[in-house]
mmCIF file of the N, C-alpha and C atoms, coordinates in Angstrom:
data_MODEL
# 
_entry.id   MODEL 
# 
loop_
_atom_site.group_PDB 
_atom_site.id 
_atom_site.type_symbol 
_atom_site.label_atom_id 
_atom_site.label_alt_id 
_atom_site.label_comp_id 
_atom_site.label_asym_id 
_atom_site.label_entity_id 
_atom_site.label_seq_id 
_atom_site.pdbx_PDB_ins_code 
_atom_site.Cartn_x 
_atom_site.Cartn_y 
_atom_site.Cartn_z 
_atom_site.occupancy 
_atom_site.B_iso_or_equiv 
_atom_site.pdbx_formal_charge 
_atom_site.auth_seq_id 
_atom_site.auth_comp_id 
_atom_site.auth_asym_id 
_atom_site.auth_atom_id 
_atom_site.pdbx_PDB_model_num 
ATOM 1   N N  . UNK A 1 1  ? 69.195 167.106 72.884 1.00 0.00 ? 1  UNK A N  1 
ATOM 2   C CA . UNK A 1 1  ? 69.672 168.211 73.666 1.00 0.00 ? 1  UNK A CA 1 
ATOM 3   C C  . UNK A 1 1  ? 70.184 167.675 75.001 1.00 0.00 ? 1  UNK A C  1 
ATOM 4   N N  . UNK A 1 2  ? 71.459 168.208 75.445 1.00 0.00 ? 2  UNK A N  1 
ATOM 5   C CA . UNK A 1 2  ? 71.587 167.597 76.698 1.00 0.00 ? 2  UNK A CA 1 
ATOM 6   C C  . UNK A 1 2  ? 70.640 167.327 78.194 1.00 0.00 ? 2  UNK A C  1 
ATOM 7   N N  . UNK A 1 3  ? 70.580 166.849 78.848 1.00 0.00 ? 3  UNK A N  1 
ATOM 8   C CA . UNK A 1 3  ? 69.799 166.913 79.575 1.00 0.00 ? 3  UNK A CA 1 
ATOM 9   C C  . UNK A 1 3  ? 68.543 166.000 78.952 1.00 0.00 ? 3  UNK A C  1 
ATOM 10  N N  . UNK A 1 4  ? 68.323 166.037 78.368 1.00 0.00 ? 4  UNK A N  1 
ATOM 11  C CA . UNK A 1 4  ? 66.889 164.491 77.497 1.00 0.00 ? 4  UNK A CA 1 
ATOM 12  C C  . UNK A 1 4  ? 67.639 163.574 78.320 1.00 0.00 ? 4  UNK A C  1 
ATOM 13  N N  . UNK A 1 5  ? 65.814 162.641 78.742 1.00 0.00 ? 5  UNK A N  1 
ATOM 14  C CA . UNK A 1 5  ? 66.552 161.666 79.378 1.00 0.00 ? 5  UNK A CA 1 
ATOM 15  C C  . UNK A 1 5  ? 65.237 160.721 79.066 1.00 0.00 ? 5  UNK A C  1 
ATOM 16  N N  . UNK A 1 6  ? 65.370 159.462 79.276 1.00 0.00 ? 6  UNK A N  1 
ATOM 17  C CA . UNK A 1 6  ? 64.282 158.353 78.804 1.00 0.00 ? 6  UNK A CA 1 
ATOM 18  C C  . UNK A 1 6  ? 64.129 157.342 80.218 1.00 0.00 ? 6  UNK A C  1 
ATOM 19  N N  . UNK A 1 7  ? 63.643 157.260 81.262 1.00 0.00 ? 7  UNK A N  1 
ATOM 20  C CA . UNK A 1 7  ? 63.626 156.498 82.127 1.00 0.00 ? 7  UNK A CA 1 
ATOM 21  C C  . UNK A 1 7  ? 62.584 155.037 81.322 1.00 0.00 ? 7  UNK A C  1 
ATOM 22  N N  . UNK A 1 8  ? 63.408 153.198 81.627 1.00 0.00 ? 8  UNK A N  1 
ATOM 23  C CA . UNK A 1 8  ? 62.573 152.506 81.276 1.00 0.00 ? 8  UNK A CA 1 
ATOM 24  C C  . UNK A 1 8  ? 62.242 151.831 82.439 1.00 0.00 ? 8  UNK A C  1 
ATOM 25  N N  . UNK A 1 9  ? 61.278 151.456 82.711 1.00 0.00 ? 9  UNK A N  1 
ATOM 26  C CA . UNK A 1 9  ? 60.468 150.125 83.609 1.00 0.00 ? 9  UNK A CA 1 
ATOM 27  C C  . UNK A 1 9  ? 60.934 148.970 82.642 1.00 0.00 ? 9  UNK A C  1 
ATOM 28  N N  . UNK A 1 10 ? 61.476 147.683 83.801 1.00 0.00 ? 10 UNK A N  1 
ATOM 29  C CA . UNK A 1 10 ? 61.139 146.649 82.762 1.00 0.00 ? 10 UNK A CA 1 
ATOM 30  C C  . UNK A 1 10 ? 60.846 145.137 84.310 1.00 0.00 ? 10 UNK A C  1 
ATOM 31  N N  . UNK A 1 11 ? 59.820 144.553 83.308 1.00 0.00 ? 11 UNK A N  1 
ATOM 32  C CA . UNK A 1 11 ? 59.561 143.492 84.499 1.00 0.00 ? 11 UNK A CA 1 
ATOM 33  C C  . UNK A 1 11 ? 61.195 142.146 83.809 1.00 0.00 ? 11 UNK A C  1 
ATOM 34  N N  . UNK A 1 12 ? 61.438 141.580 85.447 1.00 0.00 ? 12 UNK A N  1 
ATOM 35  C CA . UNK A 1 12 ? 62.218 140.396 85.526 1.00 0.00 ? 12 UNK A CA 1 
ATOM 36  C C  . UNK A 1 12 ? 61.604 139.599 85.680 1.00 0.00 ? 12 UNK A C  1 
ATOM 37  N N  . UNK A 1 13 ? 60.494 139.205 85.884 1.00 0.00 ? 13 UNK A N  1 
ATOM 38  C CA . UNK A 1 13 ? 59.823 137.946 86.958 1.00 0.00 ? 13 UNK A CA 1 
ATOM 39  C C  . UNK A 1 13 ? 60.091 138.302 88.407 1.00 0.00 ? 13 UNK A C  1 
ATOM 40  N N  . UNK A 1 14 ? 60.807 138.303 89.198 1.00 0.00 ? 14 UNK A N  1 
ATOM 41  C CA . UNK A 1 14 ? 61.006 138.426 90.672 1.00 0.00 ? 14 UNK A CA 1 
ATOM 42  C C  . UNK A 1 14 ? 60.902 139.539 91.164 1.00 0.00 ? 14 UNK A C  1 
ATOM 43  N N  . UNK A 1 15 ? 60.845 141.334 89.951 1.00 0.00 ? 15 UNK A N  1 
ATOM 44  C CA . UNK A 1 15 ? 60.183 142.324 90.089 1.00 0.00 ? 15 UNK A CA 1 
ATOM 45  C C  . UNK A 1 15 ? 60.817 143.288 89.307 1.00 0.00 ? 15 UNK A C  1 
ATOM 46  N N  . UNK A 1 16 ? 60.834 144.274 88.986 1.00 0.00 ? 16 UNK A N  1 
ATOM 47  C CA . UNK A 1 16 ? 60.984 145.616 88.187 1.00 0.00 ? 16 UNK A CA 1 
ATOM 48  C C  . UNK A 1 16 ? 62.464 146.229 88.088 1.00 0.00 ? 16 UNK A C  1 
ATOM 49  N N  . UNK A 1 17 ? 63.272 146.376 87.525 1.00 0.00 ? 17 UNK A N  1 
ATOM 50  C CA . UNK A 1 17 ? 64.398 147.533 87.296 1.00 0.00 ? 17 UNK A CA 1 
ATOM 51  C C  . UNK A 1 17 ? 64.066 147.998 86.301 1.00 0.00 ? 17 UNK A C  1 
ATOM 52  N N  . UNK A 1 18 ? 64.830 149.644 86.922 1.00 0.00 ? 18 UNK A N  1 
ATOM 53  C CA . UNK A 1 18 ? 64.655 150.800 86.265 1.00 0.00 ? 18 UNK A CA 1 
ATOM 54  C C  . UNK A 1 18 ? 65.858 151.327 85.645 1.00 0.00 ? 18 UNK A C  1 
ATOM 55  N N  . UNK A 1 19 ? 65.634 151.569 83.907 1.00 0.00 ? 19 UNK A N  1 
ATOM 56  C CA . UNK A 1 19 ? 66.754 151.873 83.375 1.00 0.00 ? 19 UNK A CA 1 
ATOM 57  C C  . UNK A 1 19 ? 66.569 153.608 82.907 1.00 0.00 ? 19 UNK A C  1 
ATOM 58  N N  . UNK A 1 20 ? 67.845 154.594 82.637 1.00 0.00 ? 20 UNK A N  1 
ATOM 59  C CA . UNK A 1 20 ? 67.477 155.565 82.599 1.00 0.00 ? 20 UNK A CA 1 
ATOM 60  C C  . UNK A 1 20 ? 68.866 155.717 81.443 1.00 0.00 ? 20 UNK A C  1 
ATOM 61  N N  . UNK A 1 21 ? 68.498 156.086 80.264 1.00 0.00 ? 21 UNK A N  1 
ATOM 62  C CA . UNK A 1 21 ? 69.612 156.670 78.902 1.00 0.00 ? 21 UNK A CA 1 
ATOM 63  C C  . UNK A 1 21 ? 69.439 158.269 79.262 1.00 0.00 ? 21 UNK A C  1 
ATOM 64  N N  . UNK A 1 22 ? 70.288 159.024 79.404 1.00 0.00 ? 22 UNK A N  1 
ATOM 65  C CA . UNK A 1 22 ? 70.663 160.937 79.382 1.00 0.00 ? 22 UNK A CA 1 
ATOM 66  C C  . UNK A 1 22 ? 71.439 160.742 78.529 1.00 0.00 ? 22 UNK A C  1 
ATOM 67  N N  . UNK A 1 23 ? 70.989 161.727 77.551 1.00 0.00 ? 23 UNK A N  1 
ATOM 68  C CA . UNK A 1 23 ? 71.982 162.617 76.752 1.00 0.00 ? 23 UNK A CA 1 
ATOM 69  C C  . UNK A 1 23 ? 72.894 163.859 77.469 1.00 0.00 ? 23 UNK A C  1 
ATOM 70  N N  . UNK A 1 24 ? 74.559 162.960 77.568 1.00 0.00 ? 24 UNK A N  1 
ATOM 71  C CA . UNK A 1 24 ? 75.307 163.237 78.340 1.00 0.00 ? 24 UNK A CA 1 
ATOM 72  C C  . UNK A 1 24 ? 76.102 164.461 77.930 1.00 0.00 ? 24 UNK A C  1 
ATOM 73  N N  . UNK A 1 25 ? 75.774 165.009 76.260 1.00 0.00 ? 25 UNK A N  1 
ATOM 74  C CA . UNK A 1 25 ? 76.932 166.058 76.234 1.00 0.00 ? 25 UNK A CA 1 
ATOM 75  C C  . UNK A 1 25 ? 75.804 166.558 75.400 1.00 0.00 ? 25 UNK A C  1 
ATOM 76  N N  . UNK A 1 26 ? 76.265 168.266 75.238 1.00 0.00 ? 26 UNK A N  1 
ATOM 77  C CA . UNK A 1 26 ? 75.662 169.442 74.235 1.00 0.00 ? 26 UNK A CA 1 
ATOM 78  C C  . UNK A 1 26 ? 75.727 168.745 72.854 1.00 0.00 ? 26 UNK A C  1 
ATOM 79  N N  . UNK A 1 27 ? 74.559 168.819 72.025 1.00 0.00 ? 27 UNK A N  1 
ATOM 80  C CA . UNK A 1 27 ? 74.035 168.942 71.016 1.00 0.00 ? 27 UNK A CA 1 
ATOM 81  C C  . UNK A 1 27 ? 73.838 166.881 71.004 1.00 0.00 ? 27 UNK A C  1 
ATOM 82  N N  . UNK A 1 28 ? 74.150 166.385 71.932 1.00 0.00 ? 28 UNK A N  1 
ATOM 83  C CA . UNK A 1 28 ? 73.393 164.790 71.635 1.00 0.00 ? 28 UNK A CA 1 
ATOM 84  C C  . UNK A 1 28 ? 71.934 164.952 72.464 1.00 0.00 ? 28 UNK A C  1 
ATOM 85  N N  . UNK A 1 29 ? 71.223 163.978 71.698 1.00 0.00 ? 29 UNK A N  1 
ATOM 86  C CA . UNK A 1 29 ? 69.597 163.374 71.755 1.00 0.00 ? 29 UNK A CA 1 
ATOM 87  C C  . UNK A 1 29 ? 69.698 162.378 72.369 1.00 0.00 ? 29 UNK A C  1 
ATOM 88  N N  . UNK A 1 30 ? 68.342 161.864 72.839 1.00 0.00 ? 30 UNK A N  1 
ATOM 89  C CA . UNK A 1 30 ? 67.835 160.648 72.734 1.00 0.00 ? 30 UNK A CA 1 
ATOM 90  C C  . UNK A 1 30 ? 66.756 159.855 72.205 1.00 0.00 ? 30 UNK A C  1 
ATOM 91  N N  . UNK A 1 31 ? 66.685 159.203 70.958 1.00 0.00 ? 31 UNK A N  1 
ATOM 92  C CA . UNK A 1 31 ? 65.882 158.298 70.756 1.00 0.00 ? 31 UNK A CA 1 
ATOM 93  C C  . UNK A 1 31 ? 65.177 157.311 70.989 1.00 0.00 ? 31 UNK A C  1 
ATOM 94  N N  . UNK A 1 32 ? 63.942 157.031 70.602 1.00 0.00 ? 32 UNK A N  1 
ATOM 95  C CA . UNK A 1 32 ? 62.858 155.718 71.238 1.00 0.00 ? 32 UNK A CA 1 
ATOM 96  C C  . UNK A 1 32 ? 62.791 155.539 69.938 1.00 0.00 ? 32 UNK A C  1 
ATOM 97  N N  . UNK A 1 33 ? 62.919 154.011 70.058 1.00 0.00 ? 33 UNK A N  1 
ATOM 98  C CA . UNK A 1 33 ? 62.038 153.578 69.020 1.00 0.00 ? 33 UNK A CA 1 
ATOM 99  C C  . UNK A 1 33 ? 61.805 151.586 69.453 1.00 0.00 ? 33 UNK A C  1 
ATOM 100 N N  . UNK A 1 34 ? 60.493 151.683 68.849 1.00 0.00 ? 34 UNK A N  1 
ATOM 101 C CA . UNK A 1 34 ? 59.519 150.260 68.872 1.00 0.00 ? 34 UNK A CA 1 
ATOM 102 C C  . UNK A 1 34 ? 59.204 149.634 67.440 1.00 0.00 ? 34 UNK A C  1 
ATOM 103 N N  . UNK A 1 35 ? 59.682 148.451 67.750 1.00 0.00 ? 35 UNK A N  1 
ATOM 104 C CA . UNK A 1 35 ? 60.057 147.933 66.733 1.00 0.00 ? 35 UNK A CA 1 
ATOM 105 C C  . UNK A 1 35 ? 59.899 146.665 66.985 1.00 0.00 ? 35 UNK A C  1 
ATOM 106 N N  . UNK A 1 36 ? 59.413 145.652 65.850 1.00 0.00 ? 36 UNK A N  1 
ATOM 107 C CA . UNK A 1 36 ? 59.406 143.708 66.242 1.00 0.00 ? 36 UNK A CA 1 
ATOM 108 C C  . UNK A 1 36 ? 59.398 143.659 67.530 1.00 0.00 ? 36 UNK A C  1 
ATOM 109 N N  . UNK A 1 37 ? 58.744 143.854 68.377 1.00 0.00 ? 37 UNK A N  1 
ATOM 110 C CA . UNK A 1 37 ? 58.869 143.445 70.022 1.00 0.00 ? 37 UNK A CA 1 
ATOM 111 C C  . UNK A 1 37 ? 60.235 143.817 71.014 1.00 0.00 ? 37 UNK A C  1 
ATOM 112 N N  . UNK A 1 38 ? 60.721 144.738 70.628 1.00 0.00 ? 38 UNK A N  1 
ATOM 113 C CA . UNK A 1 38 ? 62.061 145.411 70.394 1.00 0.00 ? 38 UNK A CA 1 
ATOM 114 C C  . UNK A 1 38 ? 61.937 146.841 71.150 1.00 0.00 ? 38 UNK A C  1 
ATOM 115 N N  . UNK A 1 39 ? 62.165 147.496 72.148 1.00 0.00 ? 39 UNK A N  1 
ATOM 116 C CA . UNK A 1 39 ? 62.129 148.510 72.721 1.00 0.00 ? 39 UNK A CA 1 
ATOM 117 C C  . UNK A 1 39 ? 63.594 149.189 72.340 1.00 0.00 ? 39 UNK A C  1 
ATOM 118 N N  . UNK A 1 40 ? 63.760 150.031 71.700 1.00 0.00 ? 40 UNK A N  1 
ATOM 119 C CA . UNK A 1 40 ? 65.399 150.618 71.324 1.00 0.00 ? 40 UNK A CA 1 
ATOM 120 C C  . UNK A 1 40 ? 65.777 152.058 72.192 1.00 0.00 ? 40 UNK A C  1 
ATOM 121 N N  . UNK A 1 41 ? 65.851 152.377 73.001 1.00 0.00 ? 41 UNK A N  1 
ATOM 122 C CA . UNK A 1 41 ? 66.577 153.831 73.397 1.00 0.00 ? 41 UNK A CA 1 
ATOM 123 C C  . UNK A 1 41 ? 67.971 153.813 73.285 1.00 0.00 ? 41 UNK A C  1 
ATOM 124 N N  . UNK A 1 42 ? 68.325 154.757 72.347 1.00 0.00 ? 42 UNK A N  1 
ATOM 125 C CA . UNK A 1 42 ? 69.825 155.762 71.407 1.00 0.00 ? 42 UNK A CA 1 
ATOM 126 C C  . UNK A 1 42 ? 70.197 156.917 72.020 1.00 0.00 ? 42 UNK A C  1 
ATOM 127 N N  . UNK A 1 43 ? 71.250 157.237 72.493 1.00 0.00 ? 43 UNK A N  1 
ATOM 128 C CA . UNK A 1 43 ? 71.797 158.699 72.748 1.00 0.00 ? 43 UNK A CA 1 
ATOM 129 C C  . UNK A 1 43 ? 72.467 158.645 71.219 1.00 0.00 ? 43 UNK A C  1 
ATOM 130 N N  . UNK A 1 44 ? 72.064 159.812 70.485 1.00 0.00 ? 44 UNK A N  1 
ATOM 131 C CA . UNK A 1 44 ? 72.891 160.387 69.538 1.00 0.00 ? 44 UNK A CA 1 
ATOM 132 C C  . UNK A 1 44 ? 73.643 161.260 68.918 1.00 0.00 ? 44 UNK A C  1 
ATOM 133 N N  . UNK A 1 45 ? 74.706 161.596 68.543 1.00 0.00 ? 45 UNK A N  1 
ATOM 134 C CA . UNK A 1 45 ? 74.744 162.822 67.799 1.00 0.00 ? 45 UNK A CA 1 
ATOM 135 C C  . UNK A 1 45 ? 74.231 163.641 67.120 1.00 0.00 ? 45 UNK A C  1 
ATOM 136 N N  . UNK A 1 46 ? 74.606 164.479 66.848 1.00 0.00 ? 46 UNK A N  1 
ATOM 137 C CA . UNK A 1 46 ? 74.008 166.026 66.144 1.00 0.00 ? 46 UNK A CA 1 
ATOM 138 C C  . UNK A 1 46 ? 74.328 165.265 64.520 1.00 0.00 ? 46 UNK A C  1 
ATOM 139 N N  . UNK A 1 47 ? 75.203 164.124 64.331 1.00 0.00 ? 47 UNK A N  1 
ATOM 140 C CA . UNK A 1 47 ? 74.953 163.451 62.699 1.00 0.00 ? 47 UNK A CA 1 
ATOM 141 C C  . UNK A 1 47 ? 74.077 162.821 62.758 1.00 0.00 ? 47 UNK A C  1 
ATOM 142 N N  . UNK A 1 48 ? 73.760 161.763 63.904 1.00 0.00 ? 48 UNK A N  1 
ATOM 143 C CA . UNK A 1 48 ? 73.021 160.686 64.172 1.00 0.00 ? 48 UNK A CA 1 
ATOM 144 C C  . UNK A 1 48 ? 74.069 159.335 64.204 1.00 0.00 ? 48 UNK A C  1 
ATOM 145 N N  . UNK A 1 49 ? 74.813 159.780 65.033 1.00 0.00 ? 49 UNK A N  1 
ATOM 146 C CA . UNK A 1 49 ? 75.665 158.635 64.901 1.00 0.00 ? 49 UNK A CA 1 
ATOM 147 C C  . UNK A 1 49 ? 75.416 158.139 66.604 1.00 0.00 ? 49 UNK A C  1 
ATOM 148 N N  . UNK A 1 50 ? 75.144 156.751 66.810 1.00 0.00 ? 50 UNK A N  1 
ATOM 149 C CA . UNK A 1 50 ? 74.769 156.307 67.830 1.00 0.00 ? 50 UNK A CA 1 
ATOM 150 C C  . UNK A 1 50 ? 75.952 156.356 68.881 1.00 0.00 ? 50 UNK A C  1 
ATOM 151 N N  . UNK A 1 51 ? 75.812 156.375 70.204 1.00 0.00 ? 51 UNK A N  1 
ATOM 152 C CA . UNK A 1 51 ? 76.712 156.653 71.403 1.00 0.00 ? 51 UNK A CA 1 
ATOM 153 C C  . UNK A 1 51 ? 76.453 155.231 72.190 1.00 0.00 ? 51 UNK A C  1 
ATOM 154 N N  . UNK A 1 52 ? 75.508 155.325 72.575 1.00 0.00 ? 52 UNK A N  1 
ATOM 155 C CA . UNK A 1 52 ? 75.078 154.243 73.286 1.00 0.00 ? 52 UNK A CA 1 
ATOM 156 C C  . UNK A 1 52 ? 73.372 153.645 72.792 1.00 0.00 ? 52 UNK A C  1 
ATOM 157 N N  . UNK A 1 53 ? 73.029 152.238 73.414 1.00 0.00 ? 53 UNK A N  1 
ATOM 158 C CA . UNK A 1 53 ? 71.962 151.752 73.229 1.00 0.00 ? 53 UNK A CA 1 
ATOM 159 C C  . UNK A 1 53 ? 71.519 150.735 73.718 1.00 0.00 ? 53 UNK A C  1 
ATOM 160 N N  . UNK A 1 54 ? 70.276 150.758 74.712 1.00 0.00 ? 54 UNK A N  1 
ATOM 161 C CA . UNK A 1 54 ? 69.838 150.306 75.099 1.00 0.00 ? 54 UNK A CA 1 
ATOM 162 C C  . UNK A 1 54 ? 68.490 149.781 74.611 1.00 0.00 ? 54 UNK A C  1 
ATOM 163 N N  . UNK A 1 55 ? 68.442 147.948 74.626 1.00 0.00 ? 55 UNK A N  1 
ATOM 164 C CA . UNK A 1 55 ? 67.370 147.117 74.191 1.00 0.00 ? 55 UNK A CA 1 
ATOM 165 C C  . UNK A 1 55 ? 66.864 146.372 75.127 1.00 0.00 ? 55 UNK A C  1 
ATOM 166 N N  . UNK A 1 56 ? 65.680 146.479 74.623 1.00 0.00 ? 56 UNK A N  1 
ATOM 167 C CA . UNK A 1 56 ? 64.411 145.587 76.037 1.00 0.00 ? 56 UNK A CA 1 
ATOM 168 C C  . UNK A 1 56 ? 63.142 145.156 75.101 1.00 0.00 ? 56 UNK A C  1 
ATOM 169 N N  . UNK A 1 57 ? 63.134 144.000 75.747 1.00 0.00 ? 57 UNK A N  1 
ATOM 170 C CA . UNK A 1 57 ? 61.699 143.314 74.873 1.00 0.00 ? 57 UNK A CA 1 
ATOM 171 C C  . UNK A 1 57 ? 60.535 143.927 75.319 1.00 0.00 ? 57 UNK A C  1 
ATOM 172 N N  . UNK A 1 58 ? 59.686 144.527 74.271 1.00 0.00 ? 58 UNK A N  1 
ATOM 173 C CA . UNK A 1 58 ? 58.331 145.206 74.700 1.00 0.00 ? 58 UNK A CA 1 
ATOM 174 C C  . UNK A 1 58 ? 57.926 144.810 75.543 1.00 0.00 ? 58 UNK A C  1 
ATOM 175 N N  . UNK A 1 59 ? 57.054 143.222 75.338 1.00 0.00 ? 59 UNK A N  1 
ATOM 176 C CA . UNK A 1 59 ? 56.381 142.362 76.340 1.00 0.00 ? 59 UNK A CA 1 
ATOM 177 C C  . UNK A 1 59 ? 57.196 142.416 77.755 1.00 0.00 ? 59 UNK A C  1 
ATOM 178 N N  . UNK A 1 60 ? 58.252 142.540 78.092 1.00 0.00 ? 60 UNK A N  1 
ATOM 179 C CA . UNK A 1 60 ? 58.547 143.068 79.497 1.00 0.00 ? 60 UNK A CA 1 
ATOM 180 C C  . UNK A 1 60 ? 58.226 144.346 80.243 1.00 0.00 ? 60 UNK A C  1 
ATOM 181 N N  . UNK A 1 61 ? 58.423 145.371 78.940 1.00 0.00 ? 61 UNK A N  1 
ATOM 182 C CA . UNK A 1 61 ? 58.279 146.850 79.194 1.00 0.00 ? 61 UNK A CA 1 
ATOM 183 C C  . UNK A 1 61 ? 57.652 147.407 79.853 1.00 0.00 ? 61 UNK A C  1 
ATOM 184 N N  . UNK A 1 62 ? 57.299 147.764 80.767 1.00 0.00 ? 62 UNK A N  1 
ATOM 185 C CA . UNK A 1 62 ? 56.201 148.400 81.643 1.00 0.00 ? 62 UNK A CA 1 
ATOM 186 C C  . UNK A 1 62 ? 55.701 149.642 81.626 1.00 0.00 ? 62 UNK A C  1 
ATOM 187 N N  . UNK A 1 63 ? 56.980 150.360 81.624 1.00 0.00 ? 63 UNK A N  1 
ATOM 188 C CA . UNK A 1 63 ? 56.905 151.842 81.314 1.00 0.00 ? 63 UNK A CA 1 
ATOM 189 C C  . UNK A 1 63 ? 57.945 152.270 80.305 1.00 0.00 ? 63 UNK A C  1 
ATOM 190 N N  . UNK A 1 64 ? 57.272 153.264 80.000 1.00 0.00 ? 64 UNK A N  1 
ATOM 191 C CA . UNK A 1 64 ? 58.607 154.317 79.376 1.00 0.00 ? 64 UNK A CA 1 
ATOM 192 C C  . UNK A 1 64 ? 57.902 155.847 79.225 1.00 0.00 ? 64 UNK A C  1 
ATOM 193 N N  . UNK A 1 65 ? 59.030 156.296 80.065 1.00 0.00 ? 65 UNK A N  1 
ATOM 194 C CA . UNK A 1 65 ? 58.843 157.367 80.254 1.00 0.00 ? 65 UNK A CA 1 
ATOM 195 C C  . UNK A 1 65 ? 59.713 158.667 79.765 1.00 0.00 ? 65 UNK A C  1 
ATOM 196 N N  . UNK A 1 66 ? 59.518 159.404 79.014 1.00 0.00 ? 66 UNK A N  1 
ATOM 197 C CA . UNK A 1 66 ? 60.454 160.508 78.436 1.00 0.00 ? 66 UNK A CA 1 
ATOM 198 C C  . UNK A 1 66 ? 60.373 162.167 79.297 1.00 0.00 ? 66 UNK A C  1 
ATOM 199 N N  . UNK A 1 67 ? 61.335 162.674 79.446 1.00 0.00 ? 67 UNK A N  1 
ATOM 200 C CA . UNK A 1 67 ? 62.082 163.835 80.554 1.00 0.00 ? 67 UNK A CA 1 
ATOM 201 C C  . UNK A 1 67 ? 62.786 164.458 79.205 1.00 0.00 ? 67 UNK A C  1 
ATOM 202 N N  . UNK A 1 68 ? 61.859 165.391 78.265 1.00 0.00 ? 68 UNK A N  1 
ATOM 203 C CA . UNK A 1 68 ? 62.957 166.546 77.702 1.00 0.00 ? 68 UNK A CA 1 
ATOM 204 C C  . UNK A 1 68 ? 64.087 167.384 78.908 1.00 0.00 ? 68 UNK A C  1 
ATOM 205 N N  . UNK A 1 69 ? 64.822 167.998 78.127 1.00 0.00 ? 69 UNK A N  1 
ATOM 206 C CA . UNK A 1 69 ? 65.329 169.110 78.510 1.00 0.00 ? 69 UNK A CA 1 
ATOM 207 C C  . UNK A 1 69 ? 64.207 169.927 78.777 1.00 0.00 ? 69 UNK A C  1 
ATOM 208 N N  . UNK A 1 70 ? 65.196 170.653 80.193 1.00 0.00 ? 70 UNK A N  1 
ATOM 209 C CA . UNK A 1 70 ? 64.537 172.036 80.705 1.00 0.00 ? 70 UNK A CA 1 
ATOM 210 C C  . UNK A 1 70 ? 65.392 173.459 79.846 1.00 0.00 ? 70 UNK A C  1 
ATOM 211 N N  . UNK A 1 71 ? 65.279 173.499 79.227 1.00 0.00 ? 71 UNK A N  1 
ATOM 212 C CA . UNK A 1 71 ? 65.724 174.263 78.397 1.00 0.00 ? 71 UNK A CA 1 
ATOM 213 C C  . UNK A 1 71 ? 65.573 176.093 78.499 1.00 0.00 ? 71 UNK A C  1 
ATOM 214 N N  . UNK A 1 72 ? 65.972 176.809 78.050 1.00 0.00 ? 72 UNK A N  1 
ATOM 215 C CA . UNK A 1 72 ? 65.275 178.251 77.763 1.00 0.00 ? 72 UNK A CA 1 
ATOM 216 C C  . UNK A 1 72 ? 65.033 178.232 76.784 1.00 0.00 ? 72 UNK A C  1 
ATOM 217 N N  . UNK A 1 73 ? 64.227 177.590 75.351 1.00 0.00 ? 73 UNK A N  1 
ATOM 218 C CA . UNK A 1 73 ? 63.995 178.326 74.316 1.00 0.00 ? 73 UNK A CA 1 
ATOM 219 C C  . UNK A 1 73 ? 62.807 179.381 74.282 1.00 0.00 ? 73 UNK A C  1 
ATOM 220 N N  . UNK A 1 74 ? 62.694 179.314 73.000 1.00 0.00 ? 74 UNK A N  1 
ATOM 221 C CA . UNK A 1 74 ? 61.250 180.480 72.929 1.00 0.00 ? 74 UNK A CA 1 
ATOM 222 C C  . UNK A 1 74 ? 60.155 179.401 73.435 1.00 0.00 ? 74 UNK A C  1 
ATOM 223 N N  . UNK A 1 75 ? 59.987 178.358 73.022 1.00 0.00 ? 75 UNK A N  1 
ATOM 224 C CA . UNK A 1 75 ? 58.591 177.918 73.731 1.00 0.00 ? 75 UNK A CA 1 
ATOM 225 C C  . UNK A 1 75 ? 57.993 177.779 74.940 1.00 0.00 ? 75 UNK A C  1 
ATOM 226 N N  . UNK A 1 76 ? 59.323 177.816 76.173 1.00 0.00 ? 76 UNK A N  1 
ATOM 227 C CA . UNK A 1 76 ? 59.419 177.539 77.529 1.00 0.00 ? 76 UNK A CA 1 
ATOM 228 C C  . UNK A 1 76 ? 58.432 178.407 78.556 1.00 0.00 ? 76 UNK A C  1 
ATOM 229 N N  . UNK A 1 77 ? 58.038 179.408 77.526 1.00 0.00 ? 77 UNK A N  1 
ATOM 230 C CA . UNK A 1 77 ? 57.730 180.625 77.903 1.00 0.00 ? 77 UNK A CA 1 
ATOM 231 C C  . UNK A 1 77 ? 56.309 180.749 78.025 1.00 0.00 ? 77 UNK A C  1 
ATOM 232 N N  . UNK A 1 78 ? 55.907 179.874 76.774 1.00 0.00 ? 78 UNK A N  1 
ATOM 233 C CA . UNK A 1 78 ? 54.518 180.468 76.763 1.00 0.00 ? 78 UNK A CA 1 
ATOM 234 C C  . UNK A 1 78 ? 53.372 178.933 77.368 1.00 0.00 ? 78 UNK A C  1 
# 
């Protein structure tokens, strides 16, 4: 959903940058996925066809942090 967004921590040795993937248009996502020491965040389509992608080695990873959409659906509510 637009607005999903995935902020990552990742260590360099000399100290920390922060990466951030948004799903930039209506009806694309964003995906996580961990894998072989492999950190993957995907913006995708409504097929699943990848847009962009960003890779980071776990063992660096520090954080990861996920930001749904602020949305109005029915659940927002209760």
């Amino acid at each position: 959903m637009k607005g999903d967004r995935v902020e990552i921590v990742v260590d360099f040795g000399d100290g920390s940058r922060n990466y951030e993937v948004v799903a930039t248009r209506a009806g694309r996502r964003v995906d996580v996925r961990i894998a072989r020491g492999v950190v993957e965040v995907t913006e995708v389509t409504r097929t699943g066809t990848p847009v962009r992608t960003a890779r980071f080695m776990a063992a660096r990873t520090l954080a990861l942090v996920e930001y749904p959409a602020s949305g109005t659906g029915a659940l927002d509510g209760e």
